[in-house]
SELUM-188309 format. One record per residue (C-alpha): y, z, x; residue in three letters. Coordinates in Angstrom, 3 decimals, m for minus. Layout:
y / z / x / resn
Y / Z / X / ALA .
...
end
This chain:
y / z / x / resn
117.520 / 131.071 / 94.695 / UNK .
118.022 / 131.076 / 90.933 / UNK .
118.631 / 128.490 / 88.413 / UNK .
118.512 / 127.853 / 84.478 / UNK .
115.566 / 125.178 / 84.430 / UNK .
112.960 / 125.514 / 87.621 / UNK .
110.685 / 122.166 / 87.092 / UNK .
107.515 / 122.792 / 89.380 / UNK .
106.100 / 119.279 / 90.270 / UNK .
107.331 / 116.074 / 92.204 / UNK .
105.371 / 113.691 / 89.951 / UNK .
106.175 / 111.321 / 86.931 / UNK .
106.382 / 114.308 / 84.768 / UNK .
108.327 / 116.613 / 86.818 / UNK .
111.021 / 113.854 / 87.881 / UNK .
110.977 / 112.531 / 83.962 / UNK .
111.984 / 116.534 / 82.857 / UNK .
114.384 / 116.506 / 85.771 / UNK .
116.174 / 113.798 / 85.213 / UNK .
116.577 / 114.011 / 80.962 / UNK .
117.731 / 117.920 / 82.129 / UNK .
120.594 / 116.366 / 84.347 / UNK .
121.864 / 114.375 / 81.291 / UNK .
121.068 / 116.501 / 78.337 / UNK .
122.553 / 120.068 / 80.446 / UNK .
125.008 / 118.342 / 82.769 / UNK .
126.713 / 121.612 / 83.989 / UNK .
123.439 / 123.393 / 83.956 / UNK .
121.514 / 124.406 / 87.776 / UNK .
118.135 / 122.236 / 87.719 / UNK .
115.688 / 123.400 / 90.754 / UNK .
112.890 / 120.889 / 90.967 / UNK .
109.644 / 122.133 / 93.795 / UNK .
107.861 / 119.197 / 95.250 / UNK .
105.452 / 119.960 / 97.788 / UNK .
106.087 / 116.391 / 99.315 / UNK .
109.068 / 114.404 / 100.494 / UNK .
108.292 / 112.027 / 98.267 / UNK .
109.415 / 111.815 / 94.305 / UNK .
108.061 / 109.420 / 92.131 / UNK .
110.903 / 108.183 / 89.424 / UNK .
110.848 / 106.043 / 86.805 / UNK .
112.628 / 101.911 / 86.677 / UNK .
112.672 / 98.925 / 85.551 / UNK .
111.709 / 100.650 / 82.132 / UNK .
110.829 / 98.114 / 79.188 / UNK .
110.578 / 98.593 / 75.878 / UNK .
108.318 / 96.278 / 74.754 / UNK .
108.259 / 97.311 / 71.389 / UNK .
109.048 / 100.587 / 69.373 / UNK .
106.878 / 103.045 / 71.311 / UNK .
105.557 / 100.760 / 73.887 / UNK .
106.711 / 100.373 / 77.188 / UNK .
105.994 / 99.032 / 80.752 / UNK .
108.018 / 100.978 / 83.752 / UNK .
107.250 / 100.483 / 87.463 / UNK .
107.194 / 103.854 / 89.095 / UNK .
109.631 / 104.135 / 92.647 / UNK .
108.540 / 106.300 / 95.451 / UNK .
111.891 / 107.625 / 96.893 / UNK .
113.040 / 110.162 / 98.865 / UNK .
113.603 / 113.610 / 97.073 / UNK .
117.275 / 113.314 / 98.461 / UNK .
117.893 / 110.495 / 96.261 / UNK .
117.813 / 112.873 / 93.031 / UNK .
120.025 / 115.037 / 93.983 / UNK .
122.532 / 112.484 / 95.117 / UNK .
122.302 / 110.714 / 91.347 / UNK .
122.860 / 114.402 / 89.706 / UNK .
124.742 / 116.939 / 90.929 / UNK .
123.423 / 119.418 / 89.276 / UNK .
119.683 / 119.101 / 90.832 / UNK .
118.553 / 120.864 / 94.110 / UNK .
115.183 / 119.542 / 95.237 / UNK .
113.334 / 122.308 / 96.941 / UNK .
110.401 / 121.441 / 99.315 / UNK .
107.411 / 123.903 / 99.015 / UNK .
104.666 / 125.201 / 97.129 / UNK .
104.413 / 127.501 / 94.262 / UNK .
101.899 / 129.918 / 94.761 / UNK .
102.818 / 132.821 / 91.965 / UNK .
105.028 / 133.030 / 88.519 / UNK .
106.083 / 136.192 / 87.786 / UNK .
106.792 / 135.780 / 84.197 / UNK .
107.573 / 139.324 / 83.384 / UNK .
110.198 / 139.291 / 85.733 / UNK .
111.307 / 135.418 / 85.097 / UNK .
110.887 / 134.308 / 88.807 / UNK .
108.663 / 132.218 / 91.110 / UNK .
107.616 / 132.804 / 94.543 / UNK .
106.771 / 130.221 / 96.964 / UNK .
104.289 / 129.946 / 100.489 / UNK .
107.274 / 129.970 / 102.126 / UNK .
108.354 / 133.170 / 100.893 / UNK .
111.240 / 131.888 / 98.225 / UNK .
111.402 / 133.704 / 95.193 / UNK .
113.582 / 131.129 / 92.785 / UNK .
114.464 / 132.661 / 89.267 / UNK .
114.605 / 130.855 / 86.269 / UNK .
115.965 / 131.138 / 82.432 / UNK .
113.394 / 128.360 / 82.031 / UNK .
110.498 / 126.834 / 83.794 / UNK .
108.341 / 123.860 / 83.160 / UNK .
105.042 / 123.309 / 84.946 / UNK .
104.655 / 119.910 / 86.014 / UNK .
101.966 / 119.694 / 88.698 / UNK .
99.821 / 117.086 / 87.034 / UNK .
96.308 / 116.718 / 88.175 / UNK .
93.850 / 116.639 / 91.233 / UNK .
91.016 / 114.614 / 92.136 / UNK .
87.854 / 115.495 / 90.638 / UNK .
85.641 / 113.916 / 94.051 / UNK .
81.841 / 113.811 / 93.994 / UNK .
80.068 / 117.078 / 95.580 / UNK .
78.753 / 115.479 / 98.145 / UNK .
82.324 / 114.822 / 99.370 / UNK .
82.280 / 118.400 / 100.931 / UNK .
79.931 / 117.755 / 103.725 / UNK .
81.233 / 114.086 / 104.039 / UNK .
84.883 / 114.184 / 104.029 / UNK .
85.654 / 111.447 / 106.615 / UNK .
83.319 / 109.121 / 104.659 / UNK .
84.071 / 110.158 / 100.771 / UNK .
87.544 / 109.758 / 99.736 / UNK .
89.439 / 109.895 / 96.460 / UNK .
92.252 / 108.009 / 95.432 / UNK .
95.130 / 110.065 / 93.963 / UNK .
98.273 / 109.672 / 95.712 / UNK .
99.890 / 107.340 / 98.767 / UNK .
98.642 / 109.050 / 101.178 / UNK .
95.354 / 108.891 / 100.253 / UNK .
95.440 / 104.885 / 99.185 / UNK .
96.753 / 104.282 / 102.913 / UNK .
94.205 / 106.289 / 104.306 / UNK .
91.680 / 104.080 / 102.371 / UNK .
93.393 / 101.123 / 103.392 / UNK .
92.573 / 102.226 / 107.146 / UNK .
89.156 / 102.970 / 106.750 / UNK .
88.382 / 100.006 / 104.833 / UNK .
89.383 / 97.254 / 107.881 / UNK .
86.290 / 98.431 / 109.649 / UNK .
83.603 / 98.245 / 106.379 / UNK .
81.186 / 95.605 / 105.288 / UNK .
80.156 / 97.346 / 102.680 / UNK .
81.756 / 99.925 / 100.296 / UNK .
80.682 / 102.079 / 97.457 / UNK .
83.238 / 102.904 / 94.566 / UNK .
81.754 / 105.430 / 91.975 / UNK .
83.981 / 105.934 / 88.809 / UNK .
84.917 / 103.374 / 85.477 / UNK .
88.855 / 104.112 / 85.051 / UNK .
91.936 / 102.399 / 86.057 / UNK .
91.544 / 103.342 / 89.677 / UNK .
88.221 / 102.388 / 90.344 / UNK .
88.775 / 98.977 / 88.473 / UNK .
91.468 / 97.507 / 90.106 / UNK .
90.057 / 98.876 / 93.922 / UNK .
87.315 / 96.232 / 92.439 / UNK .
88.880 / 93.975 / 91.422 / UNK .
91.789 / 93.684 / 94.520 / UNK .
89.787 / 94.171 / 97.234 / UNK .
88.778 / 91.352 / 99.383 / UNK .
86.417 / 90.283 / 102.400 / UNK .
83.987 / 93.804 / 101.279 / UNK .
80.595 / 93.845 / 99.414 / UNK .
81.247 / 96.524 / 96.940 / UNK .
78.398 / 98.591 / 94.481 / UNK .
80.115 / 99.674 / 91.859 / UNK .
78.708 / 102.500 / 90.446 / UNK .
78.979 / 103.387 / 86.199 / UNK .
77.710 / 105.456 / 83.867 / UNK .
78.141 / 103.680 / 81.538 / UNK .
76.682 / 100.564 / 80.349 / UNK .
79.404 / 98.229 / 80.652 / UNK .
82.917 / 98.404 / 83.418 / UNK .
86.139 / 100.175 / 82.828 / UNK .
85.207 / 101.982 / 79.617 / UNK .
87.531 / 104.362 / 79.640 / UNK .
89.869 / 101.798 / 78.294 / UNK .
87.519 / 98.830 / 77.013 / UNK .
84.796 / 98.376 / 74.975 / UNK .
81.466 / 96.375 / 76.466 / UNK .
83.019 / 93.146 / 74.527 / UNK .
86.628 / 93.438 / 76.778 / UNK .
84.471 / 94.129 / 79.910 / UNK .
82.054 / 91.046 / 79.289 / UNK .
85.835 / 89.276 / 78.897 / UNK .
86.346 / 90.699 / 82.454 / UNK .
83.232 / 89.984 / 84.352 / UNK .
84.602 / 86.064 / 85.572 / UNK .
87.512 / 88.278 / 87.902 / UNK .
84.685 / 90.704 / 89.637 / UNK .
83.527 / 87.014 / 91.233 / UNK .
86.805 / 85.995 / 92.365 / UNK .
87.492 / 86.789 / 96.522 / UNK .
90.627 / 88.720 / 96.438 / UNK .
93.702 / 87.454 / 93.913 / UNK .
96.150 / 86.651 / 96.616 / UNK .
98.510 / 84.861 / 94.075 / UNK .
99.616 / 88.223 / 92.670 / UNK .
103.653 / 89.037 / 93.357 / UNK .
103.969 / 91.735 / 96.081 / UNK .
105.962 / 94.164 / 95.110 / UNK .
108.942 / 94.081 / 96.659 / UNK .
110.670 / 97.807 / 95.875 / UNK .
111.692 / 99.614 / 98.804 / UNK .
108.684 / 101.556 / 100.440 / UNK .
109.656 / 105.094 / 102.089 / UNK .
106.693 / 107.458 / 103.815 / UNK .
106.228 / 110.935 / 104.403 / UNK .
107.580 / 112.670 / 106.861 / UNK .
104.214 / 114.554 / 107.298 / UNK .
100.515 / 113.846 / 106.108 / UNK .
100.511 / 116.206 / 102.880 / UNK .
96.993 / 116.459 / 100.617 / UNK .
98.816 / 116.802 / 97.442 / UNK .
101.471 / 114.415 / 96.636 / UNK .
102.262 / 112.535 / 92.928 / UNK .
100.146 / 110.307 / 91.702 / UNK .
100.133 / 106.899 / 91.939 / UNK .
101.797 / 104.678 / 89.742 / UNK .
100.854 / 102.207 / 87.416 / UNK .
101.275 / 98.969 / 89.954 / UNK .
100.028 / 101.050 / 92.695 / UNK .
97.897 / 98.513 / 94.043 / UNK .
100.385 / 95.599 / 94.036 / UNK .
101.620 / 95.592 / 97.665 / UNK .
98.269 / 97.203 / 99.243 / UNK .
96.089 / 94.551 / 101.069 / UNK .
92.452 / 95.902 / 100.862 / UNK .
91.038 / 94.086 / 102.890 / UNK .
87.319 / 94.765 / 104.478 / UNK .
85.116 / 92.761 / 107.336 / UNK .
83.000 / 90.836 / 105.256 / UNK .
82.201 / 88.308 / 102.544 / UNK .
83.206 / 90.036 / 98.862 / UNK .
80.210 / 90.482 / 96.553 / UNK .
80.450 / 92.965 / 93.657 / UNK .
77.140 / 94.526 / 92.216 / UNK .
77.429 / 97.030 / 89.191 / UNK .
74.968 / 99.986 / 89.092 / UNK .
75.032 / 100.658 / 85.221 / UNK .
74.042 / 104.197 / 83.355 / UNK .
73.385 / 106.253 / 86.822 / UNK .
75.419 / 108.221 / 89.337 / UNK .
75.445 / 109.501 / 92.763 / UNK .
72.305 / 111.871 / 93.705 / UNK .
72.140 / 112.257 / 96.982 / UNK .
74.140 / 111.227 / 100.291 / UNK .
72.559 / 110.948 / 103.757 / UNK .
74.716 / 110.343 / 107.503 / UNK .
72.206 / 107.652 / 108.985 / UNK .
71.824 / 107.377 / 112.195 / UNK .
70.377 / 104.155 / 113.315 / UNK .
71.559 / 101.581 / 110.386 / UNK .
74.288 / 98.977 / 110.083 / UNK .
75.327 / 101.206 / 107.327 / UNK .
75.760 / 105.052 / 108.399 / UNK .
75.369 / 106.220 / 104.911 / UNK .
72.519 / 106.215 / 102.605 / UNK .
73.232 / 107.043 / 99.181 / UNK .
70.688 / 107.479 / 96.690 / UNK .
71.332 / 106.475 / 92.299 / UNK .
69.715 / 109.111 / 89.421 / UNK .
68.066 / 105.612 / 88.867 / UNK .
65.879 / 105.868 / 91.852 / UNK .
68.111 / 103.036 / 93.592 / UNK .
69.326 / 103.462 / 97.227 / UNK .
72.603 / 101.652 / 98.488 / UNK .
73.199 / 101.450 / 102.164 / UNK .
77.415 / 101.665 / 103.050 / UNK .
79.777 / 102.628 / 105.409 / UNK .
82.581 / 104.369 / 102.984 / UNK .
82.465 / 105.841 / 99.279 / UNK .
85.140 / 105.506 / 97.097 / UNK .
85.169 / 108.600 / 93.911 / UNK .
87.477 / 107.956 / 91.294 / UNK .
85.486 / 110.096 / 88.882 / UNK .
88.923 / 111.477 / 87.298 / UNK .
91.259 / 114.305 / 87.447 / UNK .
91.000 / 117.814 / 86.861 / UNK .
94.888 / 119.888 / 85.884 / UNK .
95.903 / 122.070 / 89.089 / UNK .
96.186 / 125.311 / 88.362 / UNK .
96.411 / 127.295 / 91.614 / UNK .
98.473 / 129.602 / 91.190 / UNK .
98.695 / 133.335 / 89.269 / UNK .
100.750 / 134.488 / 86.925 / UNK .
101.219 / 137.886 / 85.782 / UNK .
100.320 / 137.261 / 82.258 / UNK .
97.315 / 135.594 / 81.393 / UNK .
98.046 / 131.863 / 80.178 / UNK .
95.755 / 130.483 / 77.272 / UNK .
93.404 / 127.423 / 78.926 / UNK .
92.239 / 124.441 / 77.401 / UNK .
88.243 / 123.289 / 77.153 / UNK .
89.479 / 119.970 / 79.734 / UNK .
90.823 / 123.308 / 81.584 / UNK .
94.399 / 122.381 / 81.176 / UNK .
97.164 / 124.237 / 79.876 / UNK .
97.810 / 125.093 / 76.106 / UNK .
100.865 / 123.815 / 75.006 / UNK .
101.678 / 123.815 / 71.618 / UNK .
104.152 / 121.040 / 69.781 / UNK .
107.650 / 121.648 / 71.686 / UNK .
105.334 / 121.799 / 74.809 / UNK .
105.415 / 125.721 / 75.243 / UNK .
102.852 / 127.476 / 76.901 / UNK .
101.918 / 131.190 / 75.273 / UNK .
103.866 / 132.632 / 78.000 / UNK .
107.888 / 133.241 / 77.714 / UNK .
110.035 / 130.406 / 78.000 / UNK .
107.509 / 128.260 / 79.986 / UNK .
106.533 / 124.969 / 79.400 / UNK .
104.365 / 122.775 / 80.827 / UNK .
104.032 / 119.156 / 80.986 / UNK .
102.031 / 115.682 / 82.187 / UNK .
98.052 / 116.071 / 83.607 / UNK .
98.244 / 120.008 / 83.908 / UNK .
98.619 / 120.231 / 80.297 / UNK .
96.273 / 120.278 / 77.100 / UNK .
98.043 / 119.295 / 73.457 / UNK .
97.329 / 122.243 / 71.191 / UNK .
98.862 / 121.168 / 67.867 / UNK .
98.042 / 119.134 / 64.898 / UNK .
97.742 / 115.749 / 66.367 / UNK .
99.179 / 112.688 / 64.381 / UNK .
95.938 / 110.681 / 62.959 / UNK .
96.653 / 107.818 / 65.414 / UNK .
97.727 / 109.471 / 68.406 / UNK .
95.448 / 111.349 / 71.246 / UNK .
96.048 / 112.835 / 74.886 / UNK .
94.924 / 110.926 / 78.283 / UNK .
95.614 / 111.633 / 81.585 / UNK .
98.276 / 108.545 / 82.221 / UNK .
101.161 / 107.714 / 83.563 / UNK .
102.863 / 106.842 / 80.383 / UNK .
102.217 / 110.220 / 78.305 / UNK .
102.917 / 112.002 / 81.387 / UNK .
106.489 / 110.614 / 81.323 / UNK .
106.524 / 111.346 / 77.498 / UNK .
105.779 / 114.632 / 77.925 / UNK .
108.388 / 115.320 / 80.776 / UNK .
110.960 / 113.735 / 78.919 / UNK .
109.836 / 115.636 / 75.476 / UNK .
109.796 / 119.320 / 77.394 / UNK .
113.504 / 118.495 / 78.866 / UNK .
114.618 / 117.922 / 75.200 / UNK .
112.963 / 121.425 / 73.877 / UNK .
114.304 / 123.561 / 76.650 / UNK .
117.485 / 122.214 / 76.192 / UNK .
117.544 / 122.732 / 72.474 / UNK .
116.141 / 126.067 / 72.850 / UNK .
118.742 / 126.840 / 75.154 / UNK .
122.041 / 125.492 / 72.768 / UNK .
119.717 / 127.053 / 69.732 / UNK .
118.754 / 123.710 / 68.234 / UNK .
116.208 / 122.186 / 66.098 / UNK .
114.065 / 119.806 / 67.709 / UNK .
111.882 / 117.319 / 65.914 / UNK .
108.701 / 115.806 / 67.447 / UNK .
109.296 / 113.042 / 69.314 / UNK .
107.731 / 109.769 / 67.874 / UNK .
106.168 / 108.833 / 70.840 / UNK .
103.411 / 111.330 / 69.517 / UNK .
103.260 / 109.509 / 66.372 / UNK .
100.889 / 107.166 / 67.834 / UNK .
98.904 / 106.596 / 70.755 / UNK .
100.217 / 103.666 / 73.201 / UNK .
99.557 / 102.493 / 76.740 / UNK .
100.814 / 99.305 / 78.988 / UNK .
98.545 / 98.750 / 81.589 / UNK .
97.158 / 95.868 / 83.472 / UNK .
93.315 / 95.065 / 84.608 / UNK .
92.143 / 92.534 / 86.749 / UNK .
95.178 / 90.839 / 86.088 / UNK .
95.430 / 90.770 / 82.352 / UNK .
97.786 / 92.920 / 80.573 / UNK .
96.643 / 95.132 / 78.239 / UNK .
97.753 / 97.068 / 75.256 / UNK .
96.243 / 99.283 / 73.760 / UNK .
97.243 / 100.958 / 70.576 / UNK .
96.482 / 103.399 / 68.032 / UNK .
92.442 / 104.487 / 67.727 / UNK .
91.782 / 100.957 / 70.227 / UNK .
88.072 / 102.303 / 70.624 / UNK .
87.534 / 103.849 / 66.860 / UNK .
88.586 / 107.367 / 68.297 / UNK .
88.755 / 109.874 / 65.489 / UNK .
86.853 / 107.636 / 63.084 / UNK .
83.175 / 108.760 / 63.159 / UNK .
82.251 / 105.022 / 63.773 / UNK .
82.595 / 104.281 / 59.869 / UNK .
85.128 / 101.087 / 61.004 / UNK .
85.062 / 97.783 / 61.345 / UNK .
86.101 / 95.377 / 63.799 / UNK .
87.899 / 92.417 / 64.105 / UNK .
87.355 / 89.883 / 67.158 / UNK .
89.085 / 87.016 / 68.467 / UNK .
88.752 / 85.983 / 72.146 / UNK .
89.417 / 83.052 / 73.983 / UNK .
87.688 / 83.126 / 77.845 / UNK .
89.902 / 83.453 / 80.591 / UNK .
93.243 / 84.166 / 77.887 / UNK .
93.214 / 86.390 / 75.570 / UNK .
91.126 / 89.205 / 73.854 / UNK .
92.425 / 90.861 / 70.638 / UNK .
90.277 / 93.615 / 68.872 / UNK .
91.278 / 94.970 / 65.570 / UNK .
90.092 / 98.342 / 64.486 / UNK .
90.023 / 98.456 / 60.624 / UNK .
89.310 / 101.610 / 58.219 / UNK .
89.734 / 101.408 / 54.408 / UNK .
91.224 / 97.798 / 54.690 / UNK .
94.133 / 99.413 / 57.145 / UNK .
94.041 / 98.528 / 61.404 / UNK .
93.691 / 102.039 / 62.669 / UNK .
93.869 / 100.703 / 66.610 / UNK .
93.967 / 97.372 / 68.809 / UNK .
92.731 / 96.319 / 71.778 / UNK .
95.435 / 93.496 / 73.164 / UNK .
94.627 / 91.624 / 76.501 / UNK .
96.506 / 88.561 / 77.270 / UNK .
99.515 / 87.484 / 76.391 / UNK .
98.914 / 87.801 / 72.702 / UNK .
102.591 / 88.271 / 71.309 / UNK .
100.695 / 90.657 / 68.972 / UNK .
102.128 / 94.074 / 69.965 / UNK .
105.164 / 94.645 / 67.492 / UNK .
102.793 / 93.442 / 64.658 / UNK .
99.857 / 95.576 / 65.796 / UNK .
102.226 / 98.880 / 65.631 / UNK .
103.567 / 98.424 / 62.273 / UNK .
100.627 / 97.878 / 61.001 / UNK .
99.413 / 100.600 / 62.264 / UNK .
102.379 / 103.048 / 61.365 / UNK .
103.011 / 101.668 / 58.185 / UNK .
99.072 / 101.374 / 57.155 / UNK .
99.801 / 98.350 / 55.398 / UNK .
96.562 / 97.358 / 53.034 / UNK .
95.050 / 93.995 / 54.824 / UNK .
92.485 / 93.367 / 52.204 / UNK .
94.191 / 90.286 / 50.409 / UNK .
94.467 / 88.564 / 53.854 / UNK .
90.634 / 89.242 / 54.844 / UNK .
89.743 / 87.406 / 58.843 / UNK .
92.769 / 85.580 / 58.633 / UNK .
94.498 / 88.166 / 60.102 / UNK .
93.237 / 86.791 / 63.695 / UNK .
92.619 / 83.310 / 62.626 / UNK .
94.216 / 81.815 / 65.643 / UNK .
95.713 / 78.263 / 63.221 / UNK .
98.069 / 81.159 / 61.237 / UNK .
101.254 / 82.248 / 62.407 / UNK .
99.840 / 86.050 / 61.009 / UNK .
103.563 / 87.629 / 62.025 / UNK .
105.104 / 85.217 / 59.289 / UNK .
102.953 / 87.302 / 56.893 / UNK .
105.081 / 90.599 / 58.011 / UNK .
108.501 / 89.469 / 59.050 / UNK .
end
């Protein structure tokens, strides 16, 4: 097979540099190679302010894709070898599929505790659908669960499961720090009390499933949880294990619990399932004939129109690493939203390169932004939200109402470098031109969050 743009990668990323291909290049071949029958596409997309937005993400069939754009041919299989001196792939199946262009899309796997190798039917990670149904299974028969990891993941299995006694295990001191500080998690600590939040919408998008069990499909999106019921066989009590991790797992034999699991604090927790959602790592199985240049985070080097070192390959989403001069305010996570950025952004450079155009950055990498929502709030966050960059010379600006709203301000030099926005504040278009514009704040001093001033009057 052969075609000008090979996308490798059935994920957000992949289906994001697929689809902006099929618009930008409409008379242009587009292969994408999933390894599942699954795609996960972008809808509902909302821009909520300049560079902020909130999207649902739709599992659908990789049929569908094709059937919007012509010009795409979704190829199941797996890529096991690029043969970049010769400009083709090759495949387990034994396709070789040339390309003028290719962009590596594969995104990320789990990054599971050690001990899952000699456990595997009782330590699971959470990455795609399969796996979150799987989990669902399991957890029908527990009492008592284990869930080791302080992201997204790990904080809303927490915080939506119901009827299961759950040990959360951090290490850190407070929950979900790899978004909040210990003053946003001390604003979540009410919702780890509450028995399940039945109240929340189901989602009611069309659900497909795989026509076989695969171990590597896209991740899951940002709402992933909404129409799951976790649901366990007992009363739901949370208990956070702060500043250790998992030492030591033991099958027990005679116990309620058949696993013993034993903390670096000297604690032990009797279970009957683990949970790790310690993060990703990028997936790079596969050879290539030229050496590609690998990040420290062990992703791949891309540099600022998202080329890799190697000929007219790019790479986008979790299996890449940002090597150019960032923008002060903007950094790289592993998320949904940058992941769809960067898909987006690659489709726009190999196109360009192709007709010989200029391309420009893309503002989304002007500054950092992320939609989200935990234990039922939504959050923003913006900018350096946690003093990123800043050496912790900053200071911060609080306002927080329990069981609302919880606004942080991150201020350098009189200027808000970052914010922390959970609630519905109304704050979010404010927050980002004061952050792009780095507006001087001193002649307004705390009244910038006094809560009896209409602040946006200030800036309209």
């Amino acid at each position: 097979m052969n075609a000008v743009f090979v996308i490798v990668g059935g994920g957000i990323a992949g289906v994001s540099c697929a689809e902006t291909l099929a618009y930008l290049q409409p008379d242009k071949s587009i292969i994408l190679l999933s390894e599942s029958t699954l795609i996960k596409t972008v809808t509902n997309l909302h821009a909520i302010t300049k560079t902020i937005v909130s999207f649902d993400i739709e599992e659908a069939s990789s049929s569908s894709l094709s059937d919007k754009h012509k010009n795409v041919t979704v190829v199941r299989d797996t890529m096991t070898e690029v043969k970049d001196d010769q400009y083709f792939i090759t495949t387990k199946s034994g396709l070789n599929i040339k390309y003028s262009y290719l962009c590596l899309c594969m995104g990320a796997e789990p990054k599971l505790i050690p001990q899952s190798l000699e456990l595997p039917d009782y330590i699971i990670g959470i990455r795609d659908t399969d796996s979150a149904e799987s989990f669902i299974g399991k957890l029908k028969n527990c009492s008592k669960i284990l869930v080791v990891g302080n992201g997204g993941i790990a904080s809303e299995i927490v915080y939506k499961i119901i009827n299961t006694e759950v040990a959360w295990v951090v290490r850190d001191n407070h929950i979900s720090a790899t978004f909040v500080d210990p003053g946003a998690a001390e604003f979540f600590q009410d919702m780890l009390k509450k028995d399940g939040v039945l109240t929340e919408i189901t989602s009611k998008r069309m659900r497909y499933q795989e026509e076989d069990t695969l171990k590597s499909g896209a991740a899951l999106g940002p709402d992933w949880y909404m129409n799951l019921l976790m649901s366990g066989c007992a009363k739901k009590n949370v208990c956070v294990h702060y500043k250790c991790e998992v030492a030591s797992v033991s099958l027990m034999q005679e116990q309620n619990h058949p696993l013993e699991v034993s903390l670096t604090n000297g604690q032990k927790i009797f279970c009957d399932l683990i949970v790790s959602a310690t993060g990703v790592s990028p997936r790079t199985n596969f050879q290539t004939a030229k050496k590609l240049d690998i990040a420290l985070d062990e992703g791949i080097k891309v540099d600022q129109y998202m080329k890799t070192n190697l000929d007219k390959i790019y790479a986008a989403g979790d299996i890449c690493s940002a090597n150019w001069d960032l923008a002060k305010h903007w950094f790289q996570m592993k998320l949904w939203t940058q992941a769809r950025q960067m898909g987006c952004y690659a489709a726009k450079c190999m196109s360009g390169d192709l007709n010989k155009e200029q391309i420009l950055q893309d503002f989304c990498f002007e500054i950092f932004t992320h939609s989200t929502k935990l234990f039922g709030y939504k959050v923003i966050l913006l900018g350096l939200y946690n003093g990123q960059k800043l050496d912790n010379k900053y200071e911060v600006l609080l306002r927080t109402t329990k069981g609302m709203e919880y606004i942080k301000f991150i201020i350098q030099d009189h200027k808000l470098q970052g914010a922390v926005l959970i609630g519905e504040t109304d704050l979010e278009e404010m927050c980002e031109n004061l952050v792009l514009n780095q507006i001087n704040l001193e002649p307004y001093g705390d009244d910038i969050l006094n809560p009896d001033i209409d602040i946006e009057d200030y800036f309209d």
